[in-house]
LUMTI-563509 format. One record per atom (N, C-alpha, C): x, y, z; residue number from 0. Coordinates in nm, 2 decimals, decimal comma. Example, Ala and Ser with C-alpha at 12.3 -4.5 7.8 and 13.67 -1.06 7.14 Angstrom:
2
X_Y_Z_num
1,32_-0,57_0,78_0
1,23_-0,45_0,78_0
1,32_-0,33_0,78_0
1,28_-0,22_0,71_1
1,37_-0,11_0,71_1
1,29_0,00_0,79_1
//
This chain:
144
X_Y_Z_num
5,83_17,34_-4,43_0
5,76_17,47_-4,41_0
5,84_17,55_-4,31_0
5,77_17,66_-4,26_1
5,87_17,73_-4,16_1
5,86_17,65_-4,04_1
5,95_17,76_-3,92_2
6,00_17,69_-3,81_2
5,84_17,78_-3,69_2
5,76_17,68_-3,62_3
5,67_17,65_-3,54_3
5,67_17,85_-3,52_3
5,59_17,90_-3,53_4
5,53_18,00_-3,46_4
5,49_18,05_-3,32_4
5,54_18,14_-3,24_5
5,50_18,14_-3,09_5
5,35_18,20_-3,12_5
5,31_18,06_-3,01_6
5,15_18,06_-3,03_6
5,05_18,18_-3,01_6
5,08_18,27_-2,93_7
5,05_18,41_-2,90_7
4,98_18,46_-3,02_7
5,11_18,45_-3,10_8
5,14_18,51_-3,22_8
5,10_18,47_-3,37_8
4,96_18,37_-3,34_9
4,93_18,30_-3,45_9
4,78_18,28_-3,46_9
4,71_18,25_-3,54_10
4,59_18,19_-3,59_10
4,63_18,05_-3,61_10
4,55_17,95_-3,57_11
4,56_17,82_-3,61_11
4,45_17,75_-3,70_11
4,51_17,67_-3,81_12
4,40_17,57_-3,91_12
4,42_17,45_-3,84_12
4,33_17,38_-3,87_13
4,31_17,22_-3,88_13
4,29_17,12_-3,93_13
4,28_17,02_-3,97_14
4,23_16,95_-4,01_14
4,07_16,88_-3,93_14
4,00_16,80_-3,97_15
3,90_16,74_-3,92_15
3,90_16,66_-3,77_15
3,99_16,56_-3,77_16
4,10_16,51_-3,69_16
4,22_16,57_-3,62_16
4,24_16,70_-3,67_17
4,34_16,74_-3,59_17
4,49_16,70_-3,63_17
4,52_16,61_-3,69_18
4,65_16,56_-3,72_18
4,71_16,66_-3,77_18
4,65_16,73_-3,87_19
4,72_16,80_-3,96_19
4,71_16,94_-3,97_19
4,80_17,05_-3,91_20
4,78_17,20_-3,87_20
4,84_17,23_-3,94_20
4,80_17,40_-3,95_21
4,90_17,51_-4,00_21
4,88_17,64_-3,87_21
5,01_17,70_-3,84_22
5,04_17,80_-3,80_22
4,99_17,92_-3,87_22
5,01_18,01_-3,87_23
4,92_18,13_-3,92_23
5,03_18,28_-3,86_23
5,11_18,34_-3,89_24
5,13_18,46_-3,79_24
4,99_18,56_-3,83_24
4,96_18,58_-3,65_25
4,86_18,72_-3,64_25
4,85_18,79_-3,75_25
4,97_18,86_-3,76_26
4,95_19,02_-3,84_26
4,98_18,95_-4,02_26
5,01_18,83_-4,04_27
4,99_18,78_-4,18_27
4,86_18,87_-4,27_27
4,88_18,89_-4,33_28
4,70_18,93_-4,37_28
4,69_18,85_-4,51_28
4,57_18,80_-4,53_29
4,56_18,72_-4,60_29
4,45_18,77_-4,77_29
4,54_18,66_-4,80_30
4,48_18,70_-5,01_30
4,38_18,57_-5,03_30
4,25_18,65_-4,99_31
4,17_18,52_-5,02_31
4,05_18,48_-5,11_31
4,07_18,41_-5,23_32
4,03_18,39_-5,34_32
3,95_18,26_-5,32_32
3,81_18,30_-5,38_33
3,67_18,19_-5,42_33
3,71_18,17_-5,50_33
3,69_18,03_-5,56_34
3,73_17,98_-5,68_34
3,63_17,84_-5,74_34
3,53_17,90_-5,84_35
3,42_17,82_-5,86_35
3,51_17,68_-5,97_35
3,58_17,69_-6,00_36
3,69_17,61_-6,11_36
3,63_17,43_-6,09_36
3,58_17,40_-6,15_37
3,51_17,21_-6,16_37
3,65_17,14_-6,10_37
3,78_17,16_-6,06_38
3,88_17,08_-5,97_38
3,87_17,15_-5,83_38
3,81_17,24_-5,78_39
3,83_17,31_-5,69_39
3,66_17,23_-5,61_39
3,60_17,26_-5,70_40
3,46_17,16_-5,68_40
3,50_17,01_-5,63_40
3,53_16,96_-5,71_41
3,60_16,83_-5,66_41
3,67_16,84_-5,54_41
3,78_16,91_-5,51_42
3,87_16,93_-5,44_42
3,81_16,94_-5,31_42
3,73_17,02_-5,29_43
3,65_17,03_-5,16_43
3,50_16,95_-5,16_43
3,47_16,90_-5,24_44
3,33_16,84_-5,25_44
3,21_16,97_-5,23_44
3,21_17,06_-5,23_45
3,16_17,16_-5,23_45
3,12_17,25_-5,34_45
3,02_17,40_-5,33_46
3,03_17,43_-5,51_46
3,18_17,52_-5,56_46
3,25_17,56_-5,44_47
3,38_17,59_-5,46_47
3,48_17,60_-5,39_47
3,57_17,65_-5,36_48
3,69_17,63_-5,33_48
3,74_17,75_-5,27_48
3,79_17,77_-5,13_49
3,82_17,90_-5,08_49
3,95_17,90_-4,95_49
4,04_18,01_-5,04_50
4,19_17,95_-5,00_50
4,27_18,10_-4,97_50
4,29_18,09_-4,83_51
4,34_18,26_-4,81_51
4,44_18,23_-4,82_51
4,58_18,28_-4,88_52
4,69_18,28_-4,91_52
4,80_18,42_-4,85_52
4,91_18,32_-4,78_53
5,00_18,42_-4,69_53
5,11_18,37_-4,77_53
5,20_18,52_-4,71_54
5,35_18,45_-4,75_54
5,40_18,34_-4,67_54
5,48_18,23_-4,75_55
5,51_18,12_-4,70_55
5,60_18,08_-4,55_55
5,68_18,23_-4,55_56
5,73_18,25_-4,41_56
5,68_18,25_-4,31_56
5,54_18,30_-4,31_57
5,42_18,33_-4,20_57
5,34_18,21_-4,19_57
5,39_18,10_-4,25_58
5,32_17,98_-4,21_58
5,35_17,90_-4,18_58
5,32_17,77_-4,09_59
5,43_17,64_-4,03_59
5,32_17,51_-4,03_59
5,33_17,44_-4,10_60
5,24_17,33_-4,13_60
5,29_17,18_-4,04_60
5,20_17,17_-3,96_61
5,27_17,02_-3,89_61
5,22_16,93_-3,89_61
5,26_16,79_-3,87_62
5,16_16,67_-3,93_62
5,15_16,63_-4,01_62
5,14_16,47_-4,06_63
5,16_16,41_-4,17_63
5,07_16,47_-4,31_63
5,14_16,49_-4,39_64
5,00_16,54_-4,49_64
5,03_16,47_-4,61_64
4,94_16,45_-4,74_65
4,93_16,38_-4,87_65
4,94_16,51_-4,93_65
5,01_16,47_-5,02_66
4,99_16,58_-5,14_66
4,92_16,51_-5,32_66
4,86_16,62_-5,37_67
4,84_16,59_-5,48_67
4,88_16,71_-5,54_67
4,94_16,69_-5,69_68
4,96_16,78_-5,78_68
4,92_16,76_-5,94_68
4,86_16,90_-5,94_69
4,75_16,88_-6,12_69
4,82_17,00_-6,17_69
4,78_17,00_-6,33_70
4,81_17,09_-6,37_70
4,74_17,18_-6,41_70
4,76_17,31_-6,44_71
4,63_17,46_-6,42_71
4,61_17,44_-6,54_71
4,52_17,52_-6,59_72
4,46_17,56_-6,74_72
4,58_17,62_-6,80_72
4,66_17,74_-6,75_73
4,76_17,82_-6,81_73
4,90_17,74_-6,79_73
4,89_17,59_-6,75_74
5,00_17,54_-6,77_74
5,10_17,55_-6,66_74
5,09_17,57_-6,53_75
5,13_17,59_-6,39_75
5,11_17,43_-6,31_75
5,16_17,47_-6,21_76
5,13_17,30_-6,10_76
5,07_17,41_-5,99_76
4,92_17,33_-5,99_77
4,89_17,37_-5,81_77
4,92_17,22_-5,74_77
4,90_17,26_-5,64_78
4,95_17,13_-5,50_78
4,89_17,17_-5,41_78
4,80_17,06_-5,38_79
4,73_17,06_-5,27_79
4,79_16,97_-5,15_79
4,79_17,01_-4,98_80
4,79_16,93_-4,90_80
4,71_16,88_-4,82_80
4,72_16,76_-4,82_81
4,56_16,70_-4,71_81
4,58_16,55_-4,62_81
4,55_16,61_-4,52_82
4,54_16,47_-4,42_82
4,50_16,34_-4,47_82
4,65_16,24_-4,46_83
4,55_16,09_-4,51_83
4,45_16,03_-4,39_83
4,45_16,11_-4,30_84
4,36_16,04_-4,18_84
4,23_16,05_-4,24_84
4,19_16,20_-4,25_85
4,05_16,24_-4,28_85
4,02_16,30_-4,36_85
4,12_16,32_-4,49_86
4,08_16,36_-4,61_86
4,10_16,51_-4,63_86
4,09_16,60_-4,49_87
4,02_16,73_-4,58_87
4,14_16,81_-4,57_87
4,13_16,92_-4,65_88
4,25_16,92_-4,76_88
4,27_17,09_-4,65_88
4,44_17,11_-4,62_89
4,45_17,19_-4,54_89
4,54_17,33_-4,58_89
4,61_17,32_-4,72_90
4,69_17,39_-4,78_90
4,73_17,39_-4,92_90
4,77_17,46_-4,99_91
4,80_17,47_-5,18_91
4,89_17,54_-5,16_91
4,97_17,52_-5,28_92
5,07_17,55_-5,29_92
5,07_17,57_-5,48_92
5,06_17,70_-5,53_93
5,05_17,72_-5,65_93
5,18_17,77_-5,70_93
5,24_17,71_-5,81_94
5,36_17,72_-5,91_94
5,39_17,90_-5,99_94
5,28_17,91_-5,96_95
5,25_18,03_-6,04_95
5,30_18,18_-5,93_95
5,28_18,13_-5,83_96
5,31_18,22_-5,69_96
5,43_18,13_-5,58_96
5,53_18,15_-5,66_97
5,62_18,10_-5,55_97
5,64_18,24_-5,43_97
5,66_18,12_-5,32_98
5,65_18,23_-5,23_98
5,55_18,25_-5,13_98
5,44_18,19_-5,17_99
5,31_18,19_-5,08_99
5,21_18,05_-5,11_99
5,15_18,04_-4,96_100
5,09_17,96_-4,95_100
5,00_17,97_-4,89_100
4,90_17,88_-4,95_101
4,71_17,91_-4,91_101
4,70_17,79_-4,79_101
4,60_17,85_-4,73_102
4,55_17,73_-4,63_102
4,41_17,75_-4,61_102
4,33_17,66_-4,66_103
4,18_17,66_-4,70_103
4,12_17,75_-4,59_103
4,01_17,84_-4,61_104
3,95_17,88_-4,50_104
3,85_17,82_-4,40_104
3,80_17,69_-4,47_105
3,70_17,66_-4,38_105
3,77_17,56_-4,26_105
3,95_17,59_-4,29_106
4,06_17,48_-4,20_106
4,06_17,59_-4,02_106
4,04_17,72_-4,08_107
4,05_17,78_-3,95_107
3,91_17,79_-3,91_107
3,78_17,73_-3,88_108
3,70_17,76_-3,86_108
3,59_17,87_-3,78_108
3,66_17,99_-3,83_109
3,63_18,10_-3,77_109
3,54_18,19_-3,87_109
3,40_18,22_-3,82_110
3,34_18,26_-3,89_110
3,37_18,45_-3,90_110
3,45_18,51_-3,84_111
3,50_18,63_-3,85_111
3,62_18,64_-3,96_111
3,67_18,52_-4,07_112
3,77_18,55_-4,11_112
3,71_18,65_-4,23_112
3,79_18,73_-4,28_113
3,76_18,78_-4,38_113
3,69_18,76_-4,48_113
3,61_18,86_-4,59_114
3,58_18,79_-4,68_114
3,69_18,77_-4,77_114
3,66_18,70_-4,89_115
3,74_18,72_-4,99_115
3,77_18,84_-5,10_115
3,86_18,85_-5,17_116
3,88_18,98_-5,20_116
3,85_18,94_-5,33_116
3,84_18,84_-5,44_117
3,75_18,79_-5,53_117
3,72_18,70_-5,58_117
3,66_18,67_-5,68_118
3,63_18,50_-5,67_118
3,61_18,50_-5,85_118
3,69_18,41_-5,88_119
3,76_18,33_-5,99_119
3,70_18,19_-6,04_119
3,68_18,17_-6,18_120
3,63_18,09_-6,23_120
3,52_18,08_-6,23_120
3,44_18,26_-6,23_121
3,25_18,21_-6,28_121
3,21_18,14_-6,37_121
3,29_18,12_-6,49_122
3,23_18,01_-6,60_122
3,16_17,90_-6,54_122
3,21_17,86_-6,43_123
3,18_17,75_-6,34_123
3,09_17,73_-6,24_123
3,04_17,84_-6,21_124
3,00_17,92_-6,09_124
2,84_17,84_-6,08_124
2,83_17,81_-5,98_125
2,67_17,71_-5,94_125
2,56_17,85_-5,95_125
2,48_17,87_-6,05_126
2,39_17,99_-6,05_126
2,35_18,03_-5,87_126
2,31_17,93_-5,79_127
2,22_17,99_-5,70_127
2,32_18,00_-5,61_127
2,49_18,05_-5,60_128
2,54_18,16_-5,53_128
2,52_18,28_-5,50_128
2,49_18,30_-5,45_129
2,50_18,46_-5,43_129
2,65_18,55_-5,36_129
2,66_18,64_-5,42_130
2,81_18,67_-5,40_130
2,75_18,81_-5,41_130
2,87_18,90_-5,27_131
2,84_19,04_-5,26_131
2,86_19,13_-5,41_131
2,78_19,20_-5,45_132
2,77_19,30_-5,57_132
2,92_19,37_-5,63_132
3,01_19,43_-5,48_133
3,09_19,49_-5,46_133
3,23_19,42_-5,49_133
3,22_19,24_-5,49_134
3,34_19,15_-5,49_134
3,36_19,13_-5,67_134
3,51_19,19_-5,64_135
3,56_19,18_-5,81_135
3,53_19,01_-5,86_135
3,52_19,04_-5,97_136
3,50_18,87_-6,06_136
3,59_18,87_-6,18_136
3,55_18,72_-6,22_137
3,67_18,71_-6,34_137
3,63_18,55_-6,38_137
3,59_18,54_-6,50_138
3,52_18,42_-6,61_138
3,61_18,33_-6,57_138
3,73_18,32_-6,57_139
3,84_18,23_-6,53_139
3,96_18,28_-6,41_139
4,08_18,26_-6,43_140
4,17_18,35_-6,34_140
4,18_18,49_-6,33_140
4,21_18,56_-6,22_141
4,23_18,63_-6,21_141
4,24_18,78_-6,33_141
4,37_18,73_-6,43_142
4,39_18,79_-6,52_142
4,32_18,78_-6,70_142
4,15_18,72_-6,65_143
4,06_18,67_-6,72_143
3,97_18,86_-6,71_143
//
């Protein structure tokens, strides 16, 4: 990943335990996508999946991390990274967007981060969400 970020100049994620960080630069602004998708459910144990995504320059990931990699509906590799200490999953890395990389939002635990700018995979979607009226949707990806 990139080279360590002057701290000033960054937002920090976590892991549960701590072992496993991501740097963040400040002014990165982030692309951040709900994703109700039944692997994304699994992936977080949760009803979905929520992953703001920077360019990969603006991020520095440190600490041992596991990776898994699946393949998308449209035939792409996402890649998730996650602490073997504590399991919870700190970053993705999708095939389809080289170039950028997500780092889950519940890893920064800052309830001021942004919302998301839409949320993907309603087919999937647990009815008793509630989601703002005004946030774009889409049955599957993005380009659904």
């Amino acid at each position: 990943m990139a080279d360590p970020l002057p701290r000033s100049e960054t937002r920090e994620a976590r892991c549960l335990c701590g072992a496993l960080r991501a740097e963040v630069a400040a002014n990165a602004q982030p692309m951040t996508v709900l994703c109700h998708c039944r692997d994304c459910q699994r992936r977080s144990g949760s009803a979905f999946g929520i992953t703001a995504y920077f360019p990969q320059e603006s991020v520095s990931i440190s600490g041992e991390a596991r990776e898994f990699t699946r393949p998308t509906d449209e035939g792409n590799i996402f890649t998730t990274g996650f602490c073997p200490q504590c399991g919870s999953t700190l970053y993705a890395r999708p095939s389809k967007y080289p170039g950028i990389l997500g780092v889950t939002v519940g890893t920064f635990a800052d309830p001021e981060f942004p919302r998301p700018a839409r949320s993907v995979y309603e087919q999937s979607k647990h009815d008793w969400i509630g989601l703002p009226e005004d946030m774009p949707r889409h049955p599957r990806g993005r380009d659904s």
